[in-house]
N, C-alpha and C positions, 0 to 999 in steps of 0.2 A: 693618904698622907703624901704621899710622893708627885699628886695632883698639884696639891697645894703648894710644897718645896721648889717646884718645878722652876716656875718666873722666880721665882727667887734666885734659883743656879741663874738662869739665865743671864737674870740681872747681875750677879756677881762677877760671872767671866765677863758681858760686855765692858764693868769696871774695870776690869782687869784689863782689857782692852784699852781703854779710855789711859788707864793711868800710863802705861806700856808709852802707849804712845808719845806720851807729854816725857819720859822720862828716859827712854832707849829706843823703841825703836822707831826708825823715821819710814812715814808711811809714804815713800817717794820712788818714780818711778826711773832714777836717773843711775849707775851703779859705782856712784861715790869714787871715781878716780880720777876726777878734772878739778884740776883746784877749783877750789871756793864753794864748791858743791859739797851734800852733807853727806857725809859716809856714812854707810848704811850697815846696821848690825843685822848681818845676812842669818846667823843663828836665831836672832828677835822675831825677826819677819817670818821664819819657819814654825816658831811653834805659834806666833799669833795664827797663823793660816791654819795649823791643825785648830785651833782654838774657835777658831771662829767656825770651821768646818762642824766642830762637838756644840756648840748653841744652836745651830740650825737646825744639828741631828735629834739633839735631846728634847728642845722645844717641840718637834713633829712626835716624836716618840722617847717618852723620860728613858726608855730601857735601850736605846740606839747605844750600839759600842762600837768607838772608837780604838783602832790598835795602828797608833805607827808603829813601822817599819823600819830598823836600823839608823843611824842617827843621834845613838843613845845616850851619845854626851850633852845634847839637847836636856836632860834631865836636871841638869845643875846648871848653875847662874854663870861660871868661868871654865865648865867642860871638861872639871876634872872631877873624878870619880869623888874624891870624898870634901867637896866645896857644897857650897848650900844650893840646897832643893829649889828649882823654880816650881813652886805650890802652884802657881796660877795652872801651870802646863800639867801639871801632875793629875791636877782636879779636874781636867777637861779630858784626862783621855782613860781607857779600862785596863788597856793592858800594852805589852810592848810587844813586837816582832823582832826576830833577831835571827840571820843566817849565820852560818859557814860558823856557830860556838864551840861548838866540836869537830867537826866534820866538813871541809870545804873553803877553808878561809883561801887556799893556794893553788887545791886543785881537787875536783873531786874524786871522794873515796881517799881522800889522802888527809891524817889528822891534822887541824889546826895546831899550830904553834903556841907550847902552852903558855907562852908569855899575854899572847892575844888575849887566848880563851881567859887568862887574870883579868885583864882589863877589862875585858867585856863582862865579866860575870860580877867584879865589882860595882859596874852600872845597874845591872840586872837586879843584882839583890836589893838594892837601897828600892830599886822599884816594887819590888816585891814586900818588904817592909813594910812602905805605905800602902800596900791591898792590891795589887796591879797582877794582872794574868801573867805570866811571860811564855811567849811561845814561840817556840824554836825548833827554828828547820835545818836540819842538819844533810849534806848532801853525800852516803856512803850506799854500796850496794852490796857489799862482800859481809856477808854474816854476820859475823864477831864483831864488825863493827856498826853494824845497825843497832845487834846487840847492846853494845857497849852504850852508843848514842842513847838509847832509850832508858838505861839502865842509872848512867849521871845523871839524867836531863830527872827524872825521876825524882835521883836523890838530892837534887838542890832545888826541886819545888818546881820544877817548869813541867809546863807541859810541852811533846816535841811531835815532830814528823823524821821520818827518816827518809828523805827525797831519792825515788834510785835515778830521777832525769834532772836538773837545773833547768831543764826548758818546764817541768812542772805539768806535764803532760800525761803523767800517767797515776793512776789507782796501784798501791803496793801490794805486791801478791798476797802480802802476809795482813792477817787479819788485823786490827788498831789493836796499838797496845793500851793495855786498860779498857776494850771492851767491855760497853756495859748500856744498860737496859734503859737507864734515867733520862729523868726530860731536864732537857739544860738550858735552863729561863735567862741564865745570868752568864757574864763569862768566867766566871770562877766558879762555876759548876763544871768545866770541864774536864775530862781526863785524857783525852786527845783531841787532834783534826786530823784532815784534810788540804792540800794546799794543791790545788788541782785548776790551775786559773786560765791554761793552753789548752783548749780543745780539740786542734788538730788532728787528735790521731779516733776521733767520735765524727761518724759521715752526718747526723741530723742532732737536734735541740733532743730528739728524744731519744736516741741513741744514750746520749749524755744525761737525760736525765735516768734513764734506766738503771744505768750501770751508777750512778752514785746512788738511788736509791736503794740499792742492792747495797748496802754498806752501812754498817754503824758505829760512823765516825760522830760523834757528839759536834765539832765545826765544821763547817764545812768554808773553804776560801776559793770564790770562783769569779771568773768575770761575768761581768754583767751580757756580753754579749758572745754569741757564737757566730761565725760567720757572714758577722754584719747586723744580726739580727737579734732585739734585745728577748731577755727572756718575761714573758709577761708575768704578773703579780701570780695567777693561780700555776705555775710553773713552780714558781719562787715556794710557793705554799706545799705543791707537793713534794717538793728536795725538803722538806724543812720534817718530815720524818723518818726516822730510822727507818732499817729493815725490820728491826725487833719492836717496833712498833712505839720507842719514845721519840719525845721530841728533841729535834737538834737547832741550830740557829746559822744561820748563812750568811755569809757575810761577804759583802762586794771589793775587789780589789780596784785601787783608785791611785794610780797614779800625779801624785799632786807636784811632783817635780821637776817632770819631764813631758812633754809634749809626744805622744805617740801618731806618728801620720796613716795609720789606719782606723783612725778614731773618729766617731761621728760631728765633731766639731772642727777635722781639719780643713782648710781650703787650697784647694787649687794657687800656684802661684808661691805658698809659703815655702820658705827657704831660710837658712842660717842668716837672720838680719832683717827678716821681712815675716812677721811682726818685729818690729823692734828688740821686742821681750823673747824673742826666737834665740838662744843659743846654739852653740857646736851639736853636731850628733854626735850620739855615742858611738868612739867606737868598738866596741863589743856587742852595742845591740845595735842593727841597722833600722833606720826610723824612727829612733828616737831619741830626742832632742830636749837639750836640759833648756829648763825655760826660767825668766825673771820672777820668782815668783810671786814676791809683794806685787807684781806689777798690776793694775787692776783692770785693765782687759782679761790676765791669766783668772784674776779671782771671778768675774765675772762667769765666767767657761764654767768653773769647779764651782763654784756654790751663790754666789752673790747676785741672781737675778733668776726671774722668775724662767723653769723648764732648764736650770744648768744640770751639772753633771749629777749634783749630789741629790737636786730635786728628783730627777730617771730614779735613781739609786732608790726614796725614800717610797715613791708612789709607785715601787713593784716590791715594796713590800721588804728588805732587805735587813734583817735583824743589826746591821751593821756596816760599817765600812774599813778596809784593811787598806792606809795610807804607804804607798808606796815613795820612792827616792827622794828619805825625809833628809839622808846624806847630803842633797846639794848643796847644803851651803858652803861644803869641803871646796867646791868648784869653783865659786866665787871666792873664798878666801887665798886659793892656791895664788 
């Protein structure tokens, strides 16, 4: 059955696509601040690009999950918590990612501001509502309040990590909470992950696959590459079971809002302006640089031509993909 429904999704988001375009967002590559040019609804253009990212994925695989990452005012049509649902973006993605909801909005190990944590968990829920995973990473390493973290995250339906690095580098001592045995086909089969996307501190590919294979985390969130070098599809197949012997599903982290210059598509020469579509680095992360991202050189890179980012992603097998700095449009709006 879901053979069958498949072109049909497809065809309904590319609608969705189609109408978008004729009615909000302008698919142009110029950034709306010169008179007589068209201002561009930088929010529009973010969730069409998850949108568009979820038909490629679903089309190759109906069970491909989609999870952006923070952003989450993207969820409603005027980006406030309790305005109407954009359906089209809702239908296109599985579940939401969300940092710092408890734990790290200011500094880690240090609680979020509960005014925040309202705001954010008002987004959250409406998502949750309509069927969507929520999964949240919380940044504490002092006891009581990993505790704590895992213990809310729980009782409002999410499923969480308790990160003890922000660099995301390390396996937590402590066993997942909600260990368990199940094979997790779907992502609302889960009862935790893993968010382990820095490999830095793992000297080889197998080192890395070792020690997460030693673990059963039901998701697992990694990058696609270690040290330059991509992980091939029977890699991908062996992380893809527990230690206890169920199945779990792995999922690739994918930067779609920011250009990373250690990435297999950057070139020599690129600088803030050069591509075009090149913005500011960031400065908290070095390297990486907010990029235009309607712009359709950037879609091209990510998904829009044959051998892109998200092709890698699908032909080594990757149960999914975890959209990273779905925030920028905060960047062009400032």
């Amino acid at each position: 059955m879901k053979k069958l429904l498949l072109p049909i999704t497809a065809f309904l988001l590319l609608s969705c696509h189609n109408d978008m375009d004729d009615t909000g967002a302008e698919n142009s590559n110029n950034t709306g601040e010169t008179p007589g040019e068209t201002v561009i609804d930088y929010r529009q253009e973010m969730r069409q690009l998850v949108m568009s990212i979820s038909v490629k994925g679903k089309v190759s695989n109906g069970n491909f999950a989609v999870i952006p990452q923070n952003g989450i005012e993207l969820l409603t049509n005027d980006g406030d918590p309790f305005g109407s649902l954009n359906i089209p973006y809702l239908n296109a993605i599985d579940g939401h990612g969300q940092e710092d909801l408890l734990y790290g909005y200011d500094s880690d190990d240090v609680a979020t501001p509960s005014d925040e944590t309202d705001y954010l968990m008002e987004f959250l829920d409406r998502s949750k509502e309509f069927g969507k995973a929520i999964l949240v990473t919380d940044y504490c390493t002092t006891e009581s309040k990993v505790t704590d973290s895992y213990t809310r995250n729980e009782d409002n339906g999410y499923i969480s990590m308790a990160a003890p690095q922000r660099e995301l580098n390390a396996i937590p001592d402590q066993a997942p909470h909600n260990e368990n045995a199940n094979d997790i086909n779907h992502l609302s089969d889960a009862k935790n992950f893993l968010y382990l996307i820095n490999p830095e501190n793992f000297a080889t590919k197998q080192d890395f696959i070792t020690a997460v294979s030693a673990t059963n985390y039901d998701v697992v969130l990694i990058d696609m590459f270690l040290g330059g070098e991509s992980f091939t599809q029977q890699e991908i197949t062996q992380l893809k079971t527990k230690a206890n012997g169920g199945i779990r599903m792995v999922i690739c982290y994918m930067s779609i809002g920011e250009a990373e210059d250690y990435r297999y598509y950057w070139q020599s020469g690129w600088t803030t302006g050069t591509p075009e579509w090149l913005e500011a680095e960031n400065p908290s992360w070095a390297g990486n640089y907010t990029v235009q991202y309607w712009n359709d050189e950037w879609k091209n890179i990510i998904y829009n031509t044959p051998g892109s980012y998200l092709d890698k992603i699908l032909n080594t097998g990757f149960n999914g993909v975890y959209l990273d700095i779905i925030e920028a449009f905060e960047y062009f709006e400032e």
